[in-house]
C-alpha positions as CSV (number, residue, x, y, z in Angstrom):
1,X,-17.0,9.9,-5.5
2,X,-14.9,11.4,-2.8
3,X,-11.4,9.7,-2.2
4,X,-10.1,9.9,1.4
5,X,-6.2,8.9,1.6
6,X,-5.2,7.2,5.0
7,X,-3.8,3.8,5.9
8,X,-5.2,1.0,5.3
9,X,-6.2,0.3,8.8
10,X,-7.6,3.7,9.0
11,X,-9.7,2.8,6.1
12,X,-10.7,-0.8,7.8
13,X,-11.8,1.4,11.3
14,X,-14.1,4.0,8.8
15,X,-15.4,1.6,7.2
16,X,-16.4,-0.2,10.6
17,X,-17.7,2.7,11.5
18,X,-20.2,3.5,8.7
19,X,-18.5,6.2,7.9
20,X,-17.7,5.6,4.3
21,X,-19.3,3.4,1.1
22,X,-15.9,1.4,0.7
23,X,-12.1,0.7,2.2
24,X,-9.1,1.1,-0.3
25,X,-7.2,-1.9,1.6
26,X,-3.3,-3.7,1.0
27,X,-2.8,-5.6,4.1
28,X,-0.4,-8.7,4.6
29,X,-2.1,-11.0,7.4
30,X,-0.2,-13.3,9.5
31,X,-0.1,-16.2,7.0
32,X,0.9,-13.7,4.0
33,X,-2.4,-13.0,2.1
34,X,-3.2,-10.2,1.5
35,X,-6.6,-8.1,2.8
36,X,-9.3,-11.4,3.2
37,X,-8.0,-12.5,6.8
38,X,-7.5,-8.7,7.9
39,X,-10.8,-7.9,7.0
40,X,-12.8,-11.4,8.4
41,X,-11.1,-10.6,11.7
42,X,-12.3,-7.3,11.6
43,X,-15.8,-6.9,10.1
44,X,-16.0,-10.1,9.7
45,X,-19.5,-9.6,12.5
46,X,-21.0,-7.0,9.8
47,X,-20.3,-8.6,6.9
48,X,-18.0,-7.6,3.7
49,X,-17.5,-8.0,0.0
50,X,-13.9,-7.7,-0.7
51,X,-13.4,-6.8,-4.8
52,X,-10.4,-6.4,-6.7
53,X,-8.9,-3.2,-7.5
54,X,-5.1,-3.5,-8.7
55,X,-1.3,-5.1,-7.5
56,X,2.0,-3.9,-7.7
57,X,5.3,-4.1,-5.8
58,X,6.3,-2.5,-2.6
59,X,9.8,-1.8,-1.9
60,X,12.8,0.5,-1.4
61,X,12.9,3.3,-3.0
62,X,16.4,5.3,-3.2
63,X,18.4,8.0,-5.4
64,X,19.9,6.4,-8.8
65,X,22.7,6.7,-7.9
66,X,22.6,4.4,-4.8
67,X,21.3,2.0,-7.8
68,X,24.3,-0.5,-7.6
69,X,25.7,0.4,-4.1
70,X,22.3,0.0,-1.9
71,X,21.0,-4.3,-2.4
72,X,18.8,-3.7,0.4
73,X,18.2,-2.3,4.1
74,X,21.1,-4.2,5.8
75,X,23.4,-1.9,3.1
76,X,21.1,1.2,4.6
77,X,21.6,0.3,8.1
78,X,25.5,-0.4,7.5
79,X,26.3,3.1,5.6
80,X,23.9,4.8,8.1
81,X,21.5,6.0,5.4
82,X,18.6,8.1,6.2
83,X,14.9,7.1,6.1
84,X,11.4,8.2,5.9
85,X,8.9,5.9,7.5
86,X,5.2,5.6,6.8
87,X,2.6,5.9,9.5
88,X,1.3,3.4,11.8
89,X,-1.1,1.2,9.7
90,X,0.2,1.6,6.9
91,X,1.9,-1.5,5.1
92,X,4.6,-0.2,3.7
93,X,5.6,0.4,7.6
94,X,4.4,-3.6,8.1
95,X,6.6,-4.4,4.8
96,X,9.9,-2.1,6.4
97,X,9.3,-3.5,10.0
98,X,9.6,-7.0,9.0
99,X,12.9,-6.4,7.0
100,X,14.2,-4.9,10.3
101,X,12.8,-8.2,12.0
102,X,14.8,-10.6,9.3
103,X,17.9,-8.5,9.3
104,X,17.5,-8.1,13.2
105,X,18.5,-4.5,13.2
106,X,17.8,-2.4,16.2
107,X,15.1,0.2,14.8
108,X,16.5,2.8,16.8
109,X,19.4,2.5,14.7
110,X,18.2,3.7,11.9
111,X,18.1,7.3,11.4
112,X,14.8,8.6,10.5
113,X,13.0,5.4,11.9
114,X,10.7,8.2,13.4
115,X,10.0,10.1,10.6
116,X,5.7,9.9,9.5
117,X,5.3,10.2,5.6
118,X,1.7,10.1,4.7
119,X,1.9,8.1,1.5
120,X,3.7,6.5,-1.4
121,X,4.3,9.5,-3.3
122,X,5.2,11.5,0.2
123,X,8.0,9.1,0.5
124,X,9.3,9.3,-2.6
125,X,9.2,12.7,-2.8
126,X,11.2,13.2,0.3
127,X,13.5,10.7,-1.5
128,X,13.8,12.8,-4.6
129,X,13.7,16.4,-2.9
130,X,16.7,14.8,-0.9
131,X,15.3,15.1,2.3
132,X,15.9,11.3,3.0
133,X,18.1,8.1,1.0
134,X,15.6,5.9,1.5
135,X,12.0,4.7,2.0
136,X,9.5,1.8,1.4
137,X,6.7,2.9,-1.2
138,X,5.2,1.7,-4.4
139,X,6.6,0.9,-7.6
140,X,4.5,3.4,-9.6
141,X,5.7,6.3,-6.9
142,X,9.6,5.2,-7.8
143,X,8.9,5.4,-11.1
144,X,7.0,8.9,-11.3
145,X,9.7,10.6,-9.0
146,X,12.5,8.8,-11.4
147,X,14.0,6.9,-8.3
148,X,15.9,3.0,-7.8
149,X,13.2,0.3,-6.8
150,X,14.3,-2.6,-4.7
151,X,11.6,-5.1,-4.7
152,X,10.6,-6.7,-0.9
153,X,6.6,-7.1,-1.4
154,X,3.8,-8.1,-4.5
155,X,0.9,-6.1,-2.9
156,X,-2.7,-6.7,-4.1
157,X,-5.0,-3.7,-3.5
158,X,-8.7,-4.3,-3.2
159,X,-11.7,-2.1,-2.0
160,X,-13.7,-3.4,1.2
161,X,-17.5,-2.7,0.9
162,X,-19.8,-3.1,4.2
163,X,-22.8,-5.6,3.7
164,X,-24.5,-2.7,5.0
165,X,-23.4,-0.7,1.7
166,X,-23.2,-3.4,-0.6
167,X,-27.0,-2.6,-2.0
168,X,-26.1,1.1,-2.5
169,X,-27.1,2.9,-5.5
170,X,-23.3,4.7,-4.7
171,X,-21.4,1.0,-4.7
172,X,-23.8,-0.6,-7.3
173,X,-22.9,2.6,-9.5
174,X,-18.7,1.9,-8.0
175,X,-19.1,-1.5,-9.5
176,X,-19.9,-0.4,-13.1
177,X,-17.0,1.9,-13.4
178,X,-14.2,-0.8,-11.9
179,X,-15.4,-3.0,-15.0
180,X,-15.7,-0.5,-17.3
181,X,-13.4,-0.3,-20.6
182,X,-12.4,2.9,-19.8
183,X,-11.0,2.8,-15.9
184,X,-8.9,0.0,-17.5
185,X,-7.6,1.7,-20.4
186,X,-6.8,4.1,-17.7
187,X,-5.3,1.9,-15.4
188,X,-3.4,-0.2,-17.7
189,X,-1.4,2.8,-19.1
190,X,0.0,4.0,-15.9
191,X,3.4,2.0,-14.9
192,X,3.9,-0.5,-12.7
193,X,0.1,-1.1,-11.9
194,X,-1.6,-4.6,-12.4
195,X,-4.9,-4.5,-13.3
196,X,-5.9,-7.7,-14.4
197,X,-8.3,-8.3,-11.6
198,X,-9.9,-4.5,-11.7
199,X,-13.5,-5.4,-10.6
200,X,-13.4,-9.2,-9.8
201,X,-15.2,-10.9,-6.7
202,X,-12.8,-11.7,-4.3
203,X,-14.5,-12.6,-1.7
204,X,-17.6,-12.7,0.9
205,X,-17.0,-12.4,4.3
């Protein structure tokens, strides 16, 4: 198997395309679940089976020591902190924009705002390297780069397979190894992953 990392929209518009066997998706529709709405509205035409794959929390991510100063992104935009935002698509750049939205803070505020990190462990690498104070990224990235995690998001990842790849000797061969006792050692060991639903049906669209 070849893994291409982009955003989860990105993944949604390849997979559209016919351009790969299955979509790595965590998307929040409009009345909060996650992936199953995003995906009927659009391949919902071509057909999809949406299986699960693993959860974990989204959030800010900051130096220790802004542990007990920092309680979330009003504190960032008050002491003028500087962050690194995620490309368009992404959901952790969903999950930051709609903090901005409750707190309403003026994104242009908010140094950084502009900035394009390319993933979770991007993010929190520029967070750890010092390059930025803050960020929104996964739980498991804050926890590899030894960073503070402030919770704003649970976040279920699942993979997105065309009805037009859903016979595939590639997917059908997928489907063994997401139930197989071995990806879920794997999977279960690694912190701040969720696993429990590794290979379920989720749904038919």
């Amino acid at each position: 198997f070849t893994w291409w990392p982009c955003s989860s929209a990105e993944a949604l518009r390849l997979a559209g395309a016919g351009l790969v066997h299955a979509a790595g998706v965590h998307l929040r529709g409009p009345t909060g679940e996650y992936n199953t709405g995003v995906v009927r509205d659009r391949l919902g035409q071509r057909g999809a089976e949406v299986v699960g794959f693993s959860a974990w929390r989204e959030g800010l991510v900051l130096p220790p020591a802004f542990a007990g100063e920092v309680s979330g992104l009003a504190d960032i935009a008050r002491r003028g902190l500087r962050l690194v935002n995620r490309e368009a698509g992404s959901e952790a750049r969903r999950v930051l924009d709609r903090e901005i939205e409750r707190h309403g803070i003026d994104p242009g505020s908010l140094p950084g705002y502009g900035t394009r990190a390319t993933g979770h462990l991007q993010v929190a690498s520029a967070v750890a390297a010092g390059l930025a104070d803050a960020g929104v990224a996964s739980e498991p990235a804050a926890l590899a780069y030894g960073l503070a995690f402030l919770p704003l998001a649970a976040e279920r990842f699942d993979l997105v397979i065309p009805a037009s790849q859903s016979g595939s000797r590639e997917i059908q061969a997928l489907l063994k190894v997401l139930t197989s006792p071995w990806l879920l050692a794997q999977l279960t060991i690694l912190p701040g992953y969720d696993a429990a639903r590794c290979g379920e049906h989720v749904a038919s669209l």
